[in-house]
C-alpha positions as CSV (number, residue, x, y, z in Angstrom):
1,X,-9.4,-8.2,4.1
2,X,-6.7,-8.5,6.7
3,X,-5.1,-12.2,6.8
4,X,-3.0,-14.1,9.3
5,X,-0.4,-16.4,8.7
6,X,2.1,-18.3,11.1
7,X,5.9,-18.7,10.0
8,X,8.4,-20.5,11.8
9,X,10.4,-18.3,13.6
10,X,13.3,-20.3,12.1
11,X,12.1,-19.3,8.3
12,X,11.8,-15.4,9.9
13,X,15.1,-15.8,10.8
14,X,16.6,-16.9,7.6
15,X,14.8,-14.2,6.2
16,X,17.0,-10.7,5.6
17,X,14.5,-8.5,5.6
18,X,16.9,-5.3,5.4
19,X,14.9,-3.0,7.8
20,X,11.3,-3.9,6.8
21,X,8.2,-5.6,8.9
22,X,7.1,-9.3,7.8
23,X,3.7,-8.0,7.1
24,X,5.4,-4.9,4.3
25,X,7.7,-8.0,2.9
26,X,4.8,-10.2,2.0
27,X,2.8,-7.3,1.1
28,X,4.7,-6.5,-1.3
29,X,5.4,-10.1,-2.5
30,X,1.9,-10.4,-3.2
31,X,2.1,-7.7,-5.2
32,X,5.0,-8.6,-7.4
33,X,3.8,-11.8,-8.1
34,X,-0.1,-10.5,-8.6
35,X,1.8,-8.0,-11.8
36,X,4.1,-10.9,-12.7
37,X,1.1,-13.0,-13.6
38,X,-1.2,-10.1,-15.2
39,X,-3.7,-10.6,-12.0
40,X,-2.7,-7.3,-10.6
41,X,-2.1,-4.1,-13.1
42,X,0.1,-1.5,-11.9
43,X,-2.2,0.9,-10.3
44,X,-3.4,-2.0,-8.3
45,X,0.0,-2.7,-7.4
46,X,0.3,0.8,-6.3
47,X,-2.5,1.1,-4.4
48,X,-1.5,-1.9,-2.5
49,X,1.2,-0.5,-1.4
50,X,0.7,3.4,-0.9
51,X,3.1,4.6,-3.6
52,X,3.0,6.8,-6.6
53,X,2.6,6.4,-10.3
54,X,6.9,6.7,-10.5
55,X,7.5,5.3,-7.1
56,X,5.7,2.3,-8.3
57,X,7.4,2.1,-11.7
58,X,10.4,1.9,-9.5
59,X,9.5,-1.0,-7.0
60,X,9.0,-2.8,-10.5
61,X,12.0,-1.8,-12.3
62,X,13.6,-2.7,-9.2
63,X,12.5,-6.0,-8.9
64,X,12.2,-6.8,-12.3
65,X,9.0,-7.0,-13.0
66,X,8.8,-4.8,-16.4
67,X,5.5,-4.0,-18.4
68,X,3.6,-6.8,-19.8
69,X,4.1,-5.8,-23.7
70,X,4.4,-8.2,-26.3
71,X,4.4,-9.2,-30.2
72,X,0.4,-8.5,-30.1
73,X,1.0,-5.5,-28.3
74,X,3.4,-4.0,-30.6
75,X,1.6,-5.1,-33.9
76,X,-1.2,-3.2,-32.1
77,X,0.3,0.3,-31.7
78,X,2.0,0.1,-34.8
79,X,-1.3,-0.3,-36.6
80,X,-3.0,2.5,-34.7
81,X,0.4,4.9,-35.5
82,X,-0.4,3.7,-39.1
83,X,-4.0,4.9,-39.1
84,X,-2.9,8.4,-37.2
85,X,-0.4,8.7,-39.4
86,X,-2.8,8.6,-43.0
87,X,-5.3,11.0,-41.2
């Protein structure tokens, strides 16, 4: 799907895009907040955006956007370790 927006040139301008199109800055907004919210999971994320398993794992660390693990999670794998481990 290709989508097109209009933005004051005004916003643009305040905008420091450090080198990189409009359309590659909203890109990979969408992105970021798709993971943030657990809409988007990290492969999607990378294929969004063209980059590898580790280059993505970067663009996240980078931007803060860190795996979605919690209490539920981690109860989780340590019953599973506690079942491998009695085998």
């Amino acid at each position: 799907m290709q989508v097109t927006i209009e933005i004051p040139d005004a916003v643009v301008a305040r905008l420091k895009l450090n080198g990189k199109s409009m359309s590659r800055e909203l890109l990979e907004s969408f992105a970021l907040e798709g993971y943030r919210a657990e809409k988007l999971s990290r492969g999607q994320v990378g294929g969004l955006l063209g980059l590898n398993y580790w280059e993505t794992e970067d663009f996240l660390r980078q931007h803060g956007a860190f795996l979605h693990y919690d209490l539920g999670d981690l109860e989780q794998d340590r019953n599973t370790l506690r079942v491998a481990l009695l085998r």
